[in-house]
SERO-450379 format. One record per residue (C-alpha): residue number from 1; residue in three letters; x, y, z. Coordinates in steps of 0.05 Angstrom, whole numbers, plus 5000, padded with zeros to 4 digits. Example, Ala and Ser with C-alpha at 12.3 -4.5 7.8 and 13.67 -1.06 7.14 Angstrom:
! SERO-450379
ATOM seq type    X    Y    Z
ATOM   1  ALA 5246 4910 5156
ATOM   2  SER 5273 4979 5143
! end
This chain:
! SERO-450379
ATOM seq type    X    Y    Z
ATOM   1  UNK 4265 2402 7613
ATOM   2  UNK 4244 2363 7679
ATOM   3  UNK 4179 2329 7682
ATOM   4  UNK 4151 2275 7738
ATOM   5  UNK 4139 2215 7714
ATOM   6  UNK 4072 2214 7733
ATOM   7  UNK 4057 2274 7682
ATOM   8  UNK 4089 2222 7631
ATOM   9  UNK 4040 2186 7579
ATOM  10  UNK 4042 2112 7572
ATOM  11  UNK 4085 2120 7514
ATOM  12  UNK 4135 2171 7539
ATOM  13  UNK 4134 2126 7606
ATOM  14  UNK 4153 2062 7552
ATOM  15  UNK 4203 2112 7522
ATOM  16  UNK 4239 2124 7593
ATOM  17  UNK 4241 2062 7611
ATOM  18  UNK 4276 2027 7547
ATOM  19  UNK 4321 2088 7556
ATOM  20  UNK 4340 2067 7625
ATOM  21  UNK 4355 2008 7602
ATOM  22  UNK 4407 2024 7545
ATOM  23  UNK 4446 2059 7597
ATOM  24  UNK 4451 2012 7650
ATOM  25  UNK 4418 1936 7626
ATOM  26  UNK 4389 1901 7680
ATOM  27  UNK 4395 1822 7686
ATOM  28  UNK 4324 1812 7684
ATOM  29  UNK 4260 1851 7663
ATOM  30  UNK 4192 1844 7681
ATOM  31  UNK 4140 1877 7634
ATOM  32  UNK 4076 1879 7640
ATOM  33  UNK 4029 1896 7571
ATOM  34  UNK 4089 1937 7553
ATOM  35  UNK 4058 1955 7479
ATOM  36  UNK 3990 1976 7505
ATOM  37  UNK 3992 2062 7506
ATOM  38  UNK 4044 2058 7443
ATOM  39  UNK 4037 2086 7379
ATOM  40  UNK 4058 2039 7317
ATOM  41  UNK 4134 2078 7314
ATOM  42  UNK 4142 2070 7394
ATOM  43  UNK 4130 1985 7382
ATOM  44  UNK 4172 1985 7329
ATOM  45  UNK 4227 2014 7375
ATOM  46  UNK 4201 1969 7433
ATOM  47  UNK 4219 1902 7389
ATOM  48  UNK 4285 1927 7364
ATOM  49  UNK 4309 1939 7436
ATOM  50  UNK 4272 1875 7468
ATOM  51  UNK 4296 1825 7408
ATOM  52  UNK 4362 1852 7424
ATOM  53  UNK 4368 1845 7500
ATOM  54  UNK 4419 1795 7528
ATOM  55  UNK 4385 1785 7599
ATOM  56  UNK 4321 1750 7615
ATOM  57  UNK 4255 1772 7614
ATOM  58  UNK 4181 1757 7647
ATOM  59  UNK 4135 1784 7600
ATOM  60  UNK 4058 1795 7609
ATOM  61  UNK 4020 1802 7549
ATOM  62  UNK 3957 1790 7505
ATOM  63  UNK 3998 1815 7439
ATOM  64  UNK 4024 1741 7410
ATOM  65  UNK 4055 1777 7348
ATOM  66  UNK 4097 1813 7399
ATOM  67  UNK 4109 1759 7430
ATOM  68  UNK 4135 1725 7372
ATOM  69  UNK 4179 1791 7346
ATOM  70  UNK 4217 1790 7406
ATOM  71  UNK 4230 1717 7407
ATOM  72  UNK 4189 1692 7456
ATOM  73  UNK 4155 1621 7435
ATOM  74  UNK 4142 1588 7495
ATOM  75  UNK 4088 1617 7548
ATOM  76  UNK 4042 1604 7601
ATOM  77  UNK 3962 1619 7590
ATOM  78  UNK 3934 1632 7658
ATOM  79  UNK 3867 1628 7667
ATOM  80  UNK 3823 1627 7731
ATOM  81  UNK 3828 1560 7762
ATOM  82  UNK 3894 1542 7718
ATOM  83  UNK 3953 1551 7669
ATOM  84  UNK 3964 1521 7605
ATOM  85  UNK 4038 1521 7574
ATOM  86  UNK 4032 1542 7502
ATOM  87  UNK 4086 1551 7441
ATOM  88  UNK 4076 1587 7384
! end
């Protein structure tokens, strides 16, 4: 069955895209609030793959438990009118 991806959910978008990624991993990803649309399995399966990946990522996100579970410790906290560099 073929559907656009603009017919996709959030979720089934998430789903796609760590798909893409098994087949063919990228050096670097860029994510931006990739949990937010997900259910509590689709996470789950978002961490396993993310933990895993061998390249480097730039990850936006409000979630520091996510950040955590896929190994991310250190991270900028922009603000209007400046950053602060923060480790958990």
């Amino acid at each position: 069955m073929n559907s656009v991806v603009a017919n996709l959910s959030g979720g089934e978008r998430a789903r796609l895209s760590l798909a893409q990624i098994g087949a063919k991993t990228p050096k670097l990803l860029i994510l931006d609030e990739v949990t937010n649309n997900l259910d509590l399995e689709a996470r789950a399966h978002v961490i396993d793959i993310l933990s895993a990946y061998p390249g480097a990522m730039i990850v936006i996100s409000h979630d520091e438990d996510f950040l955590e579970k896929i190994g991310i410790y250190n991270f900028y906290i922009l603000r209007q009118g400046g950053g602060k560099r923060k480790s958990l």
